[in-house]
Each structure stands twice: as structure tokens, then as C-alpha cells.
N, C-alpha and C positions, 0 to 999 in steps of 0.2 A: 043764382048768384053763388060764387063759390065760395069759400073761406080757405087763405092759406095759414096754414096751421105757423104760428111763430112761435121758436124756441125759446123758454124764457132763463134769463140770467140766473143765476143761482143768485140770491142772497148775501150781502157782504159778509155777514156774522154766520153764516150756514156752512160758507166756503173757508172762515177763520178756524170754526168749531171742528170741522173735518181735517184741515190741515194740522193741529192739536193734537187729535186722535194719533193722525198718521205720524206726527213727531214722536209721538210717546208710545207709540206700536215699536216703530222701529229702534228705538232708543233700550226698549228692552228685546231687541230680538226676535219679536212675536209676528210670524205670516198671518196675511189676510186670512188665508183659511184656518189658520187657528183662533183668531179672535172670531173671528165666522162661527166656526163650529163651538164655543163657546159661548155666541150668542145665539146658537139655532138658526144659522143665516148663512146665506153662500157668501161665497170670497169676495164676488160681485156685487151684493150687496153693501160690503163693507169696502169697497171701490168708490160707490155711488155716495155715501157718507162721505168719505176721505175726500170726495170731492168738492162737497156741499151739493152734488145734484140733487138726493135725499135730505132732507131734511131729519134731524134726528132728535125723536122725542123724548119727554123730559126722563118717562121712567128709562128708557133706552139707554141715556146718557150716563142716567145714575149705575146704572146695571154695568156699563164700560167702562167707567171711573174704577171701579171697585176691581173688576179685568185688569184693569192696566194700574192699578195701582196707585194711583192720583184721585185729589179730592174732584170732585164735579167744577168747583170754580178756576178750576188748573185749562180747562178747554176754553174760557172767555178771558184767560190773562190776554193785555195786548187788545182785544178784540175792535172792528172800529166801530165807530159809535156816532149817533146820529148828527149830522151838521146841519143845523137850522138854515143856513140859505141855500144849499144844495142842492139843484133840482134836474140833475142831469142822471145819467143812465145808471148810476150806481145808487140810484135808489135812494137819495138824499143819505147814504155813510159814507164813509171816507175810510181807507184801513194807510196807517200811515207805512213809506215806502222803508221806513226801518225793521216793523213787524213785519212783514214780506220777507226784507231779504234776510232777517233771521231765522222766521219757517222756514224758508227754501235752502238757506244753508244746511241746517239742520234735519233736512231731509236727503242729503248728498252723503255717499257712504261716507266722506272723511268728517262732515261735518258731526257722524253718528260716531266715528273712533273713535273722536278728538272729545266730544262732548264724556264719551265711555271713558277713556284713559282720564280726563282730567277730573272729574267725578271720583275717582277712585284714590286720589292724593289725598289723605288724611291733614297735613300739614298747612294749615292757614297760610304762615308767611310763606312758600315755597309755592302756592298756588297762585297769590300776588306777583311773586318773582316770575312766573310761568307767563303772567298776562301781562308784566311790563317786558319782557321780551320779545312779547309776538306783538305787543305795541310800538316796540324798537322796529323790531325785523318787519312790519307794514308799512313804514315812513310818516304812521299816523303822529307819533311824538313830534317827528317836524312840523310837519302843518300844525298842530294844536301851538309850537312854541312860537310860528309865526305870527299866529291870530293874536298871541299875549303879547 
């Protein structure tokens, strides 16, 4: 009898936890292989993290936290979290499609510009001004004033 070997899912919260890292790798500029060789690890290794294919443990986490500059509870903001009737292949979590598409923006070079340039305005109300203009300039202001 043979056994065929099945691939198994990463983990909803393994695959949040990595995309986190990778947000805030590249947010400060930092190559795999620098955080790599910071944590005595190949590039590849910190690929397989980024991924969630590894799983990353606790001391691990705390150690990269400190790396990158963020508290440890900075990699489970957003994260999803367990749905009591859930019994399909995501492993009874749910990650909702808003956290998604903000990691994945966020990991697109403009998203890393735009996140870098706007971090850098000092100015409370000018940063306001900044988001009710790309609020303008998206068409999202219409639709929000249709729904009211």
C-alpha cells in the first residue's frame, strides 16, 4: 500500500504572522538576507516564514520584533481568528478579505512609498487632508454618500 504524501495548508494565523514580518521588512528597507543573517538563517528561510510555510516560534518572533522594530503584538494585528461553525479547509479561521487586501497592498512597491512618504508628514491636519483626497480621487466619497 502506498501513501501519497499531501501538501499541507499553511495555517491562517502562520500565513498572517509572515505576511506582517514581510510588511514591516520591507517597510523599513530590510532584504531577506539581512534579516536572515541577523537571525543566523538563509534568505530562504525567512521566504518560508514570509510565507507561513514555517511556522515561527515564540522566542523567534520576539527576537524579529526587536529586528524590525515593532512590538511582537504588531505581527497578530488583523489576524483571523477562529469561526465556531467553520468547518471547511481553512481550518475552522476566517482572515477577513479587508486584512488581505491591505497586507497585499502593502507589500506592492507603491504601497511601501506611499505608506514611507506618508509616515513622514509631521502635520496631523495635512495628513487628514491627504486621506480625504485619495478618498476624493477613489470615487469612494461617492458611493459612501449614496449609501447615506
Amino acid at each position: 500500500m502506498t501513501m501519497i504524501a499531501m501538501k499541507k495548508a499553511p495555517n491562517p494565523v502562520d500565513k498572517h504572522v509572515g505576511s506582517r514580518v514581510r510588511m514591516r521588512r520591507i517597510l523599513i528597507g530590510m532584504s531577506q538576507e539581512k534579516l536572515g543573517e541577523s537571525l543566523g538563517l538563509t534568505f530562504q528561510q525567512v521566504q518560508k516564514y514570509e510565507k507561513g510555510t514555517n511556522r515561527i516560534g515564540a522566542s523567534r518572533l520576539q527576537q524579529i520584533s526587536q529586528i524590525l522594530g515593532v512590538p511582537v503584538e504588531f505581527f497578530f494585528d488583523g489576524a483571523p481568528t477562529a469561526d465556531t461553525g467553520a468547518s471547511g479547509p481553512g481550518g475552522g479561521f476566517s482572515d477577513s478579505a479587508e486584512t488581505r487586501y491591505v497586507a497585499d497592498f502593502l507589500s506592492t512597491s507603491e504601497g511601501v512609498q506611499l505608506t514611507r512618504a506618508f509616515v513622514k508628514i509631521r502635520d496631523p491636519k495635512l495628513r487628514r487632508k491627504i486621506v480625504e483626497l485619495v478618498t476624493t480621487l477613489s470615487g469612494e466619497e461617492q458611493v459612501i454618500a449614496a449609501v447615506l
